[in-house]
C-alpha positions in Angstrom: 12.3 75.8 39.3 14.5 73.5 41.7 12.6 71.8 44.6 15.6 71.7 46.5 18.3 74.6 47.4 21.1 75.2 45.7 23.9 74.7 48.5 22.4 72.7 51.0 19.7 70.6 49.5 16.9 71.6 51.4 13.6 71.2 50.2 11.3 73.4 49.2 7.6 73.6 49.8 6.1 73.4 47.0 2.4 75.2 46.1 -0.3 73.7 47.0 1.6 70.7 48.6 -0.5 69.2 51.0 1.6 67.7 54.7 3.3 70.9 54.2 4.9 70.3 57.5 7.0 67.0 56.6 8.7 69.2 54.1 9.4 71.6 56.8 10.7 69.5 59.0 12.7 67.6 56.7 14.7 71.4 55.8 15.1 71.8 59.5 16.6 68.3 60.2 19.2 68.3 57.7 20.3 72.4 59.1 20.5 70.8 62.5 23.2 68.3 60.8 25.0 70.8 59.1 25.4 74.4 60.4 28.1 74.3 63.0 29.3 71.2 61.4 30.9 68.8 64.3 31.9 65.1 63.9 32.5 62.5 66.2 35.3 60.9 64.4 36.8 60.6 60.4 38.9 57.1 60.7 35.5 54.7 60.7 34.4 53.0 57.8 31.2 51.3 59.1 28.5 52.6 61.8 29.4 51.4 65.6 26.9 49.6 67.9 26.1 52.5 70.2 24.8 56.1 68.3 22.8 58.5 69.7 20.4 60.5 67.9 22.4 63.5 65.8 25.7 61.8 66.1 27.7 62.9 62.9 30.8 61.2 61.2 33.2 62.0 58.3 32.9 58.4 56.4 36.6 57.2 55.9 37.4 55.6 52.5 36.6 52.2 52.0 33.5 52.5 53.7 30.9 49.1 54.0 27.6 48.0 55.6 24.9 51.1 56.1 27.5 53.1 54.8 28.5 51.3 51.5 29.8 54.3 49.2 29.3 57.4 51.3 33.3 57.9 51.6 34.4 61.1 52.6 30.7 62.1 52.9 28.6 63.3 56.1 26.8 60.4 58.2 24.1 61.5 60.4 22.0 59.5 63.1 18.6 60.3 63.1 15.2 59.5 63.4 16.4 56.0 63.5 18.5 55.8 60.4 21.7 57.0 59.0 21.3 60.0 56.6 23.7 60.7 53.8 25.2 64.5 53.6 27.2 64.6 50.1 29.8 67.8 51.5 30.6 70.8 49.1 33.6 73.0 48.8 34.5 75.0 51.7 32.1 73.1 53.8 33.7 73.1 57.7 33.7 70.3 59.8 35.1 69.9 63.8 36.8 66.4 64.5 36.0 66.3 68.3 38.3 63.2 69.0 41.0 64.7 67.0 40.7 68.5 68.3 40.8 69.3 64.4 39.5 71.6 62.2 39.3 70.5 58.6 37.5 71.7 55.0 36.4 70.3 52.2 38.1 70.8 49.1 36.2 69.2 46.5 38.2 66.3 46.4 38.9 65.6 50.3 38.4 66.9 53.9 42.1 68.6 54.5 43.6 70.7 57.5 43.0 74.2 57.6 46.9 75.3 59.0 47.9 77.1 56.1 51.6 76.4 55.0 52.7 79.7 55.6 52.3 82.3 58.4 53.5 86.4 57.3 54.2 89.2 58.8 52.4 88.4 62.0 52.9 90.7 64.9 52.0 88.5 67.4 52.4 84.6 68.1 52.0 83.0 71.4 52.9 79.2 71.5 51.4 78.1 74.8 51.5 81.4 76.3 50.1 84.8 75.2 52.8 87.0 73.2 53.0 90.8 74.0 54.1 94.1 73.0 57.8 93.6 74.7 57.9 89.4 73.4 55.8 89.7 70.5 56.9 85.7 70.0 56.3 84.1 73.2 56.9 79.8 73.6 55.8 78.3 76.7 56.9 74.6 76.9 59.3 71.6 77.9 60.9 71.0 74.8 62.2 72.0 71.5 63.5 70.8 68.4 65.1 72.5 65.4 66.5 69.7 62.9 67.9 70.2 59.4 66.1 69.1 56.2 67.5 66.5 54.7 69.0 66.2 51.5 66.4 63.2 50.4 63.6 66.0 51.4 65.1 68.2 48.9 66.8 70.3 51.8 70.8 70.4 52.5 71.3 68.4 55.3 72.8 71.9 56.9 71.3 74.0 59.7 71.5 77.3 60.3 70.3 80.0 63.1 70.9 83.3 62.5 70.4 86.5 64.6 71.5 89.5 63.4 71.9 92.9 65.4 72.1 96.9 63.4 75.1 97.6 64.5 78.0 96.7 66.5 77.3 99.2 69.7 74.1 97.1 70.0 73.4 94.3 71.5 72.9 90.8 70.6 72.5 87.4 72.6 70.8 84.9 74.3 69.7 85.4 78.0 69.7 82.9 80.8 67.3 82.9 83.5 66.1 81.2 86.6 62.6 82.7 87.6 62.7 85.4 85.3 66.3 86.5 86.8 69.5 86.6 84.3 72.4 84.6 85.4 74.1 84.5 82.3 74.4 86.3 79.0 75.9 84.7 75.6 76.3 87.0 72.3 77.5 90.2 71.2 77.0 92.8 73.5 78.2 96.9 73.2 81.0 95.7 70.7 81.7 92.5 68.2 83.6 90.4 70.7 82.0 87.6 71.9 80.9 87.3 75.3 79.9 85.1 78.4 79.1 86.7 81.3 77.6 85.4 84.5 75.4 87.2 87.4 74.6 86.2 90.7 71.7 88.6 91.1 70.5 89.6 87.6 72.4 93.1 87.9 76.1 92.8 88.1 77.8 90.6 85.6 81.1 89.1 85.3 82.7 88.4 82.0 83.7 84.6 82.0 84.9 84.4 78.5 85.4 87.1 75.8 86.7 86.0 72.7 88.4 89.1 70.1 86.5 89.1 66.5 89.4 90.5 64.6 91.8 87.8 66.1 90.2 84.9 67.7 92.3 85.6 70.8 90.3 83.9 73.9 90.5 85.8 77.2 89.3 84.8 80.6 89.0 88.3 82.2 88.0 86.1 85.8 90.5 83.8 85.9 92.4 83.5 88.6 95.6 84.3 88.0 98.6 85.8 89.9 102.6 86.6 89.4 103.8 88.1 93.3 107.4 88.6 94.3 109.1 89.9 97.6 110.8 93.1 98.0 113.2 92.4 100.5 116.0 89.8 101.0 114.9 86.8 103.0 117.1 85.4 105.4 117.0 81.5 105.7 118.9 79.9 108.3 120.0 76.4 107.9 118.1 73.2 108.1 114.7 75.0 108.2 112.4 75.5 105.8 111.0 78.7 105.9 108.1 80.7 103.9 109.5 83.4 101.9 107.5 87.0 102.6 106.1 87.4 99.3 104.7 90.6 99.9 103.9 92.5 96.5 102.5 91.6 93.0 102.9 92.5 89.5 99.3 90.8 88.4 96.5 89.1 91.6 93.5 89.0 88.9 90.5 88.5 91.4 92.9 89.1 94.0 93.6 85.4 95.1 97.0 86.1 96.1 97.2 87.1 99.9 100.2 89.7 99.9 99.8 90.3 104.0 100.2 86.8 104.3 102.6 86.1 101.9 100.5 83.1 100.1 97.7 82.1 97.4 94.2 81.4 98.2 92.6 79.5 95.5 88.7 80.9 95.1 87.1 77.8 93.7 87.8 74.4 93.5 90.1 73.3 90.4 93.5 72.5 89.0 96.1 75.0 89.1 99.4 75.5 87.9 102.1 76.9 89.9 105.5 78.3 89.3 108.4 80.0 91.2 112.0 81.2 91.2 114.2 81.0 94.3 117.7 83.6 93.8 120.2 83.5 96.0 121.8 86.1 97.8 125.1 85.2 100.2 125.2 85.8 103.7 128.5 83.7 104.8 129.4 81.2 102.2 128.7 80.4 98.6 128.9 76.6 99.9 124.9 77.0 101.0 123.0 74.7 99.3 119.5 75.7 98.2 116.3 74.2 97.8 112.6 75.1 97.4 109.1 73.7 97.6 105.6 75.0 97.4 103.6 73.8 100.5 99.9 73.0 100.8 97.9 74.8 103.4 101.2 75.6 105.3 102.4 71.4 106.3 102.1 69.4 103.2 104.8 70.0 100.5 103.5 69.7 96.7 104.7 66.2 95.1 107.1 67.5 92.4 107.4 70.9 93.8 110.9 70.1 95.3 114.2 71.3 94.0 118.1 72.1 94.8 121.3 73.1 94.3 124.5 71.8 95.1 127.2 73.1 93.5 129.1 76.1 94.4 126.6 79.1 94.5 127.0 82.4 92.9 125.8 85.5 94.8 122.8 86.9 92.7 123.4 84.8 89.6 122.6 81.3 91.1 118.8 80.6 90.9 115.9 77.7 91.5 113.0 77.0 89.1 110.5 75.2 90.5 106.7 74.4 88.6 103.9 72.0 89.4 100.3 71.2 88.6 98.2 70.5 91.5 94.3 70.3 92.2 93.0 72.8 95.2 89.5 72.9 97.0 88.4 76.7 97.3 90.4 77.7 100.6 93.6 75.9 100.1 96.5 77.6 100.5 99.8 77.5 98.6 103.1 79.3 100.2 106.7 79.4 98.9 109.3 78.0 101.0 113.1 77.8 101.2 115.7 76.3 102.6 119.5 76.1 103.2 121.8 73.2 103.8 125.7 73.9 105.4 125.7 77.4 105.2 122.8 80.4 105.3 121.7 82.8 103.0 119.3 84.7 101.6 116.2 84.8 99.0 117.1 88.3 97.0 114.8 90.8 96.8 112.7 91.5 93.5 114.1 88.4 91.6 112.7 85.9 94.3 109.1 85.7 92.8 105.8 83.0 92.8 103.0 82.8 90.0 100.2 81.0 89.3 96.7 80.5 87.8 94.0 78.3 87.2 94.2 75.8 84.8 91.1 73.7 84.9 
C-alpha cells in the first residue's frame, strides 16, 4: 500500500503512527496550494525578495538558486520555505499578472483557447450577443489581413457574404447612434446599391450599378435639359435672359422653370451646355451671341459665343458649353444678345442643359 495518494501526493496516515496530526496537516497544506490553482506569475526563474506566505509561481525554464530544477513545476511559499509541486496532466493553473488561463500537458503549461470554435450560436466580443445579433463586436478597431504565402497562406483575402436569393437582401448598414444613414449591398434585386438617409427611414439611392452590364447610374444626380416654348425677342445691344420655361429631364428638380434658370443643390462642379437658334425679326444682318451668367451679373469665363456672318432664319444656331464650380444656391441663366439688327431666340430649338460633374 502507497503512503501517499495517487494524484496529488498527499500523505497518508498510516496505523498506528504516532503525531498523527503533522501528517494531517501536511495533506491539508499542500490542498491549500493546489485546488483552485492560482499563480502570481510564470516568467521568473528565481524566488523575489518580498513573498508572502501561500504565494504560488509557475517556475520558468532555466530556473536557479531555491529553485534550481523545479522548471515548469509549482513553487509555493510556506511555512517559511519554498515547497516543490511536480504538476500532472490536466492540472489548471490561473496566471493572475497575465489574466491567463493555462493547463498542463505533460510536457508544458499551454493556453486553453482551443484552435477552433464550431457551430456556436452565440459570441459576444466585448458586448453580449443576442437572438437578433447572435455575433456581437464591441470595439475601436479591427483588422482582417491575408496569410501570407511564407505562412503557407496565398497572400489573397477574401470576404464573402452571401444572400438566398436575389429578392433578398444583402449589405452593410451604416449607422450613427443606432440610426442608418447609409446602406451598401444588394438589396430587393442583384444591382448594386448605395443609398443614403437622413433619418433612418427614407433612402435615396446614390449610386446603383446594373449586374448584367456594369452600367453605373446616379439616380440623384442633378441633372437637367430645359428649353423655351416660345420665341424670344432680343432687342439690340442688350443682353437679355431667355424664358426657358419647360424641361424634357430636371432630375431632383434643380432647374427653376418659373424663373427661367438652374439652381445648383450642393456645392460642386458642373457642366453646362446650351443652344441659341435664331429666328428673324427685320434682318438676317443680326449678329448673335450668347453667354451663361452667374447668379444673374457675372458671365461664365468661356461661356461666350457669336456669330457674324449672314444669318439664316431657323437654320443659323449658337453652341455654347462650359465647366464651372457652383456653391449650393448659385444660379445659372441663359442669355442672349443681338448686335445691328434684332431678332429672336426660336421656340423649342432654343434649349439649356446641365448636370453635376464633380
Amino acid at each position: 500500500m502507497s503512503d501517499a495518494t495517487t494524484h496529488l501526493l498527499l500523505p497518508y496516515i498510516l496505523a498506528a503512527q504516532a503525531q498523527k496530526h503533522v501528517t494531517h496537516n501536511e495533506a491539508l497544506r499542500l490542498l491549500d496550494g493546489l485546488v483552485q490553482l492560482s499563480v502570481l506569475d510564470r516568467d521568473l526563474t528565481s524566488p523575489i525578495g518580498s513573498r508572502a506566505d501561500g504565494d504560488r509561481y509557475i517556475v520558468a525554464s532555466g530556473a536557479t538558486g531555491d529553485w534550481a530544477g523545479w522548471d515548469l513545476n509549482i513553487a509555493l511559499w510556506t511555512d517559511g520555505a519554498w515547497l516543490r509541486l511536480p504538476p500532472r496532466t490536466g492540472w489548471r493553473a490561473w496566471v493572475e499578472d497575465e489574466g491567463l488561463l493555462l493547463v498542463y500537458d505533460g510536457a508544458g503549461w499551454i493556453g486553453t483557447t482551443p484552435a477552433a470554435l464550431q457551430n456556436l450560436s452565440l459570441l459576444g466580443l466585448g458586448t453580449t450577443a443576442d437572438a437578433s445579433n447572435p455575433f456581437s463586436a464591441k470595439l475601436n478597431a479591427a483588422l482582417w489581413t491575408a496569410k501570407t504565402v511564407a505562412e503557407g497562406g496565398t497572400g489573397d483575402l477574401f470576404y464573402t457574404m452571401n444572400k438566398e436569393t436575389a429578392a433578398d437582401d444583402l449589405g452593410l448598414t451604416l449607422q450613427t447612434n443606432f440610426v442608418t444613414k447609409a446602406l451598401v449591398g444588394l438589396f430587393g434585386s442583384d444591382r448594386f446599391r448605395l443609398a443614403v438617409s437622413a433619418d433612418g427611414s427614407t433612402f435615396f439611392d446614390g449610386l446603383s450599378v446594373d449586374n448584367a452590364t456594369g452600367i453605373v447610374d446616379q439616380p440623384r444626380l442633378p441633372r437637367f435639359k430645359a428649353y423655351t416654348n416660345f420665341d424670344n425677342y432680343v432687342g439690340v445691344d442688350t443682353w437679355t435672359k431667355i424664358g426657358i420655361n419647360n424641361t424634357d429631364t430636371n432630375d431632383q428638380g434643380a432647374f427653376d422653370a418659373a424663373n427661367n434658370h438652374f439652381v445648383a443643390p450642393v456645392d460642386g462642379t458642373y457642366l453646362f451646355g446650351a443652344t441659341l437658334l435664331y429666328k428673324i425679326n427685320a434682318s438676317t444682318t443680326a449678329r448673335m451671341r450668347g453667354r451663361l451668367v452667374l447668379n444673374g451679373t457675372t458671365e461664365i469665363r468661356g461661356s461666350l459665343g457669336e456669330i457674324s456672318a449672314t444669318h439664316v432664319s431657323l437654320a443659323t444656331a449658337i453652341w455654347l458649353q462650359t465647366m464651372v464650380p457652383l456653391t449650393a444656391g448659385d444660379t445659372v441663366e441663359l442669355q442672349g444678345y443681338f448686335r445691328v439688327a434684332d431678332g429672336y431666340f426660336a421656340a423649342d430649338h432654343t434649349s439649356f442643359w446641365g448636370c453635376k460633374i464633380g
